[in-house]
N, C-alpha and C positions, 0 to 999 in steps of 0.2 A: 676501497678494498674489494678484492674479488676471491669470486671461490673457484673452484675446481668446476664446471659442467660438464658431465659425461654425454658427449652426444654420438657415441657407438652404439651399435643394434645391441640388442640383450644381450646377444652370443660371447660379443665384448666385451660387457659389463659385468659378465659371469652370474650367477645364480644369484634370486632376489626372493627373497622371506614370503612365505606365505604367509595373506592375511591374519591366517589365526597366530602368528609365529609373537613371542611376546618379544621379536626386537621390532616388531610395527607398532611396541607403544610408545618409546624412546622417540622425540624431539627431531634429534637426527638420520640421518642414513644414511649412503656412499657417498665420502669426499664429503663427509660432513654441512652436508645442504639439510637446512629443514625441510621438514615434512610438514603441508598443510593441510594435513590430515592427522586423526587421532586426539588421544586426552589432550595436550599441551595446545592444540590447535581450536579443539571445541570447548575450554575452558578458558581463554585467555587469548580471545583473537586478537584482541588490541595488542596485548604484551607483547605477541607474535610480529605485529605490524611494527612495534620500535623497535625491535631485536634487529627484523631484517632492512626499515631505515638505515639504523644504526651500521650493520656491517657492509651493506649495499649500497647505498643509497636510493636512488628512485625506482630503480627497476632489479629485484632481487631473484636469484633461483629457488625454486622449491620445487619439492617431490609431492606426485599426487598420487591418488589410490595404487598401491603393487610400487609404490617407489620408481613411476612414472615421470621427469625430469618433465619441468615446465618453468615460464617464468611471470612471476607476480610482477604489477605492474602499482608502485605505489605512487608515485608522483600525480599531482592533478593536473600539468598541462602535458606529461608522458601521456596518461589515459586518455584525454582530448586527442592527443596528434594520430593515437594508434588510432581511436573511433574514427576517426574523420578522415585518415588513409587509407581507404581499401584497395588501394592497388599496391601499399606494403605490408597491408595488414589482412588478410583477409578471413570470410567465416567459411570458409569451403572447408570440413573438416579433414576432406580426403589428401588435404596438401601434409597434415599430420607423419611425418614420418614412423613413429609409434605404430601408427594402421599401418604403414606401407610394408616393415617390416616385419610385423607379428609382435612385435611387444605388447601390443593391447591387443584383449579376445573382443572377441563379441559380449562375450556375459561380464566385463569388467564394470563393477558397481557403477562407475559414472555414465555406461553405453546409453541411456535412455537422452544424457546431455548433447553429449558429442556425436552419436551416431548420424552420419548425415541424411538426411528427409527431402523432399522435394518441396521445402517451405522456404519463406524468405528471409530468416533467421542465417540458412548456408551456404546463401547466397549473393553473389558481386554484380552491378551493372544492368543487362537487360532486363533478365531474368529476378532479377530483385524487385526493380522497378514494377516490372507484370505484375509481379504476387502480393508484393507489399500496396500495391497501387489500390487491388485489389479488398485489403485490408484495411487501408484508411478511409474510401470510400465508402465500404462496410461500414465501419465504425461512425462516420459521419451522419451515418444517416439515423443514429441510436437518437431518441428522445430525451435529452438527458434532466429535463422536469422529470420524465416520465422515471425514470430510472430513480431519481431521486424519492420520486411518492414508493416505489417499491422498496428500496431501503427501508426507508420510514416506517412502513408496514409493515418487513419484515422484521428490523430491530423492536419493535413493540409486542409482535409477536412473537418473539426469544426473551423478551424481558419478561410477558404473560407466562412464561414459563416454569420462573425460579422467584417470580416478587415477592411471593407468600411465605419462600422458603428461608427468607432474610442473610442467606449468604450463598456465594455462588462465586464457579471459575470463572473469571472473564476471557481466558481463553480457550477451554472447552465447548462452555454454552454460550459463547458468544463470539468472539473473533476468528473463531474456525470455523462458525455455521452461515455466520451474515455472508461471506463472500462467496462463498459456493451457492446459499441460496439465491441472490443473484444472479450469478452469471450462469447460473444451469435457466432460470427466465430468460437472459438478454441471449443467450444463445437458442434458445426454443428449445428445451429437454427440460423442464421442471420435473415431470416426472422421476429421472434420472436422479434426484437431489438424494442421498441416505448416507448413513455413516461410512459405507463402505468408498465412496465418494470423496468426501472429506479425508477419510484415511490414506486413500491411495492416492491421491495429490498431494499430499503432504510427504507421503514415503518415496515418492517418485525424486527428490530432488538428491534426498541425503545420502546417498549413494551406499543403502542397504543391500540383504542378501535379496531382497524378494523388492526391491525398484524394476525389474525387468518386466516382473509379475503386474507389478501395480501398470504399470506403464500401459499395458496389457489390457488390464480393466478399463481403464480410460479409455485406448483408443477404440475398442468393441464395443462401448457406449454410444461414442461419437461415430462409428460407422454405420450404427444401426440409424444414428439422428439424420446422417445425410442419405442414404437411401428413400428413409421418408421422405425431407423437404423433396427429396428427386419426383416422388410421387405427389405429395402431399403439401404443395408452395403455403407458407405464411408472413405473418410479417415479422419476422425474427432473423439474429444474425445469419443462422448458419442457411436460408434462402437467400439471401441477398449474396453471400459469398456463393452459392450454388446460381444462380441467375445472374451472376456479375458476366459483362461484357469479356475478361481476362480469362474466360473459359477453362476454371481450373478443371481438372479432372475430378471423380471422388477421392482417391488418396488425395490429394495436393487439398484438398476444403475438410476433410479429416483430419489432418495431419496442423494445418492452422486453425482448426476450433480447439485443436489438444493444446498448440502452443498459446493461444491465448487465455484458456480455461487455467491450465496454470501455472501460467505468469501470473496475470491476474491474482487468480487467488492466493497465492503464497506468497506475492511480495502486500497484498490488499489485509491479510491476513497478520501477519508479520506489520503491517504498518498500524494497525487498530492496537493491538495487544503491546506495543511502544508504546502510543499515546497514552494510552492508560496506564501504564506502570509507570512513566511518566507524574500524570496527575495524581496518583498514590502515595509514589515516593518523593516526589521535587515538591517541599511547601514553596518555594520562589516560583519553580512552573506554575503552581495550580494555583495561586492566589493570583497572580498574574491575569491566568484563565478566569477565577473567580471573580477579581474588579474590573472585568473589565478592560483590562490594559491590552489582552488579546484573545484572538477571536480561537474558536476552532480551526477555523483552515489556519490561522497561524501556528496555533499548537502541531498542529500536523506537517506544516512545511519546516519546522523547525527540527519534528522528530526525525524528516530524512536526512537531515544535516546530522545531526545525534544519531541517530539507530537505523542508518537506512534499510528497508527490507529486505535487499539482497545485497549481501554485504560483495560480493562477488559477482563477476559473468564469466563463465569460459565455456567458449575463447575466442581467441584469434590465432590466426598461423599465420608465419611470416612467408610472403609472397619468393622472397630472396632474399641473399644475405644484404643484413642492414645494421643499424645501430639505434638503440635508441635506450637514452638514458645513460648513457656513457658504458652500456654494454653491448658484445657482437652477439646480435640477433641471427640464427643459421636459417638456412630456407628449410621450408618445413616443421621450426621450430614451433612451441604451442604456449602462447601467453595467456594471461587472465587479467578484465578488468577488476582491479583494485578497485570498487565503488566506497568499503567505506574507507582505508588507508587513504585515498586521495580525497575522500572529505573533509579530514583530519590532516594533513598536508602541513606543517607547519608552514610553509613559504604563504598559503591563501589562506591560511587559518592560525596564527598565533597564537591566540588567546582561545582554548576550545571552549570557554566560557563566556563568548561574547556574545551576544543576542544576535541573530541571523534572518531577522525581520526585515522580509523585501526585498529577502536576495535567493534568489532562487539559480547559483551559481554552482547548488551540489549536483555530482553524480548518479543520485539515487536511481533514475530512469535510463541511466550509459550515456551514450550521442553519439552524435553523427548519423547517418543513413540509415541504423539501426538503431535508436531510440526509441524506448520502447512507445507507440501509437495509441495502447490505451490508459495511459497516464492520468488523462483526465478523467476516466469513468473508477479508477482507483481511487484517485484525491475523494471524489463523491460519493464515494462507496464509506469511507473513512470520514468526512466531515457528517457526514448526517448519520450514519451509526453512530459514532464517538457522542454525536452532539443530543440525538434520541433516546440513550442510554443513561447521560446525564441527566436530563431530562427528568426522564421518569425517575431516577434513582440518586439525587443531587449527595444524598449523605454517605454515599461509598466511602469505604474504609480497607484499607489493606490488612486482611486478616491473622497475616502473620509480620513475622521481624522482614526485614526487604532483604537480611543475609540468607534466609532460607528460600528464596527464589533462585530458581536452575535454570538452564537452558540448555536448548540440544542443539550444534553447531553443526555444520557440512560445508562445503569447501564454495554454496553459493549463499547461505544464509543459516541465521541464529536469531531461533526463535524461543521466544518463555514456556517452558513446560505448566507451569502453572500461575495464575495470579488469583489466587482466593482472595476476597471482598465481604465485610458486614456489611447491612444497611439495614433501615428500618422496614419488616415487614407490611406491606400493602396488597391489596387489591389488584388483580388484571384490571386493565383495561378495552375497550372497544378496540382490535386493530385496523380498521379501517379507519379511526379519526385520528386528525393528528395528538403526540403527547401534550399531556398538560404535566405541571410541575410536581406531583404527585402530594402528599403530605414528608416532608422530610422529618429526621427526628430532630426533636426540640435541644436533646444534648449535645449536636453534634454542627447546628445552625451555625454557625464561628466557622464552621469548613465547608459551607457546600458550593458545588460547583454550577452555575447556572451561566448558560449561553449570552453573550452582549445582547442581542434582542430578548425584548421581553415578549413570552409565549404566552403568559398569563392570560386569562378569558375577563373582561372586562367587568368588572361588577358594580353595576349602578347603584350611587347613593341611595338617601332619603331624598324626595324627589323637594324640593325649595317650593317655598310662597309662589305665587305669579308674580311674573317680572312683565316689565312693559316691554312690546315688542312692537316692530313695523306691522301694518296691518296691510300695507301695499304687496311688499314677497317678502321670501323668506332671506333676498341676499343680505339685510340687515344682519338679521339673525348668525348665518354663517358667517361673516366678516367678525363679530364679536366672538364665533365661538372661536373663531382660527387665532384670531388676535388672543384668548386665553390660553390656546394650546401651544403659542410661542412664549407664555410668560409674561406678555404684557397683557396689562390689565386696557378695555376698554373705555372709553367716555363716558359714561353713563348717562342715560338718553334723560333729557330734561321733561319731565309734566309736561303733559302738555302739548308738547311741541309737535308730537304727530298726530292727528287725530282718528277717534276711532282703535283704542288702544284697545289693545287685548291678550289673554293671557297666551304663554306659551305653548304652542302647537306641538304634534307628536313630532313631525320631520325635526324642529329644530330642537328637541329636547333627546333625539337618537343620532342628530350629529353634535350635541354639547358632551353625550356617552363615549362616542367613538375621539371626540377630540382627547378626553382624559384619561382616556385609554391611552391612545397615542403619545403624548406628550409623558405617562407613566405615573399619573397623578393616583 
């Protein structure tokens, strides 16, 4: 089944409702195309996604901000064929006939997405290659131990913050602070890091009255950071994009520290605050997590399957007129990656309930030549938060009924307004050491959530009698303790038989410690 596409200039399609007009809360709009925008769309994006299945099939029309004609792309090898052809697909947004004609202003809520930039996000072929080339090189050269001890530090020090106070939002003071404090370090601005920061990346996507504004703030942050590195070289992203061989200009190295600042944090952000509502509300997820059965990065690779963080990309514009999906795609025309509709796909996903362990076949990151490049510093941002947090706070509790959790959607992603949490009152801790397991509450011990390795600090016995030991070295010694730490028991050395017996030395009585440790004894 097909609908109606209006692909006439405005002038055409006659007068279209101001945003505040209450027929932009209504579902529909001309010729009866949903809107993937408004209540029905930020309350019920799935519902949204079988509706246009249903009437559409893989590749459906919908209207975007101002009743703007575009088309959703729900199928998952539709999504694959568009990523992966940029010579029918392409990100140049200037091919938009929308822009060509005046249908869209400058100030239209989504302008800070589609606006085109001299970054490699709008770009096809050479010039993609340069900048992106650019980018991943950058990116390679990150430390990603290093990155991981900074997580670590800093999720301990946001935990230091609310432990005492025994309940706390996980996604206020915690999934919206860890990722920004990051990547304001891996990008060289720590300074930079404050609420207004966090704010304005986050309002930058959802295509508010004041995303223009935010957008605004960001990139006068980041111009002021590349003027320094220009004087001022260190060992941070945004010198190495500035001293890169691909000799970006300043805009072109401002322009992709904005677009990695927040990408990064809003899909980094949006994927922390999943996991965890997640292990609040799913007893089958968290016990799962709890025995053992899976790890954090699993819980995490599973959430982009379940919740990816942007449920959305746009766009793409079609190079010429083409098809795809059993629909006529016009040149100029303006699609969207479907990431989560095509995760949910029934053709590669039947059963949306089957465990998705070891298959890393979702959309979460896009593909093709624009994939997003810092995927891996996100996953790491998310397994050692998520996993540091549990850590210190094993008896988290979801404070309210999980009906009373909200979210606020936008046409790239739908994130948790709030996740309130009890736990038992404790102590900060040191944040420069790693976490240890905290005291958890005793009533609550049946639930708590602790990582497959054990972090536990080893605590030595009551130290035994002397035992007879080689007196020649100590590899006796270790051969028995290693043979204890696998479970099997040693031979027990016969009287006698070596001479010169004597009792047990420090070395081999601090690796009989570290084996027990090991082994989880």
């Amino acid at each position: 089944m097909t609908t109606p596409f209006p692909y006439e200039s405005a002038a055409a399609r006659g007068p279209v409702p101001p945003p505040e007009c209450p027929a932009h809360g209504l579902g529909t709009g001309p010729g009866g195309v949903r809107r993937f925008y408004g209540p029905e769309a930020e309350r019920d994006p799935h519902g949204l996604y079988d509706k246009l299945r249903a009437e559409h099939g893989t590749v459906a029309p919908v209207l975007l901000h101002g009743d703007v004609p575009a088309w959703l792309v729900l199928g998952h090898s539709e999504n694959l064929h568009m990523t992966r052809t940029p010579s029918q697909f392409s990100r140049d947004s200037r091919r938009w006939w929308a822009l060509q004609d005046g249908t869209v202003a400058p100030d239209h809520p989504l302008a800070p997405i589609f606006t085109w930039q001299p970054i490699c996000v709008f770009a096809d072929g050479a010039t993609h290659e340069r900048q992106r080339g650019a980018v991943t090189d950058s990116m390679a050269r990150i430390d990603t131990r290093g990155v991981r001890r900074h997580v670590n530090r800093y999720s301990n020090r946001l935990v230091n913050d609310f432990c005492q106070e025994g309940r706390v939002d996980l996604v206020s003071q915690f999934a919206e602070r860890l990722p920004m404090m990051v990547m304001c370090a891996i990008l060289g601005m720590p300074e930079e890091y404050n609420d207004r920061m966090v704010q304005a990346a986050r309002d930058m996507t959802r295509g508010t009255a004041t995303a223009v504004a935010s957008n605004a703030y960001v990139l006068e942050a980041l111009t002021r950071l590349v003027c320094r590195r220009r004087r001022e070289p260190a060992d941070d992203f945004a010198t190495w994009l500035v001293e890169h061989p691909a000799a970006l200009n300043d805009q072109e190295v401002s322009e992709h520290l904005r677009l990695l600042l927040i990408a990064a944090y809003e899909s980094t952000a949006n994927l922390i605050a999943n996991v965890l509502r997640m292990v609040l509300t799913d007893p089958r997820f968290r016990a799962r997590l709890s025995g053992g059965h899976m790890t954090v990065p699993e819980a995490v690779e599973q959430t982009l399957w379940d919740e990816p963080p942007f449920t959305a990309v746009f766009g793409r514009w079609a190079v010429g007129d083409t098809e795809l999906g059993g629909k006529q795609i016009k040149a100029g025309d303006a699609l969207i990656v479907g990431i989560a509709p095509a995760n949910s796909d029934p053709v590669v996903r039947p059963d949306l309930g089957a465990d998705m362990a070891g298959n890393r076949a979702h959309l979460a990151f896009s593909g093709g030549p624009h994939e997003c490049p810092g995927q891996d510093i996100g996953r790491a941002i998310a397994d050692v938060g998520v996993d540091a947090l549990l850590m210190r706070l094993p008896d988290l509790e979801l404070a309210v009924d999980e009906s009373e959790l909200s979210w606020i959607g936008n046409i790239m992603s739908r994130h948790l307004v709030q996740l309130p949490a009890d736990f038992a009152a404790r102590l900060p801790q040191d944040d420069k050491e790693p976490p240890s397991m905290g005291r958890p509450n005793p009533q609550r011990q049946d639930r708590d959530v602790q990582s497959t390795v054990r972090h536990t600090a080893p605590t030595p016995g009551r130290a035994p009698g002397p035992a007879p030991a080689p007196a020649t070295t100590g590899a006796m010694s270790m051969a028995t303790a290693t043979e204890e730490s696998r479970g099997t028991p040693a031979d027990p050395p016969a009287v006698g038989r070596i001479p010169q017996q004597r009792g047990r030395t420090a070395p081999a009585r601090l690796w009989r410690v570290v084996s027990r440790w090991w082994s989880g004894d």
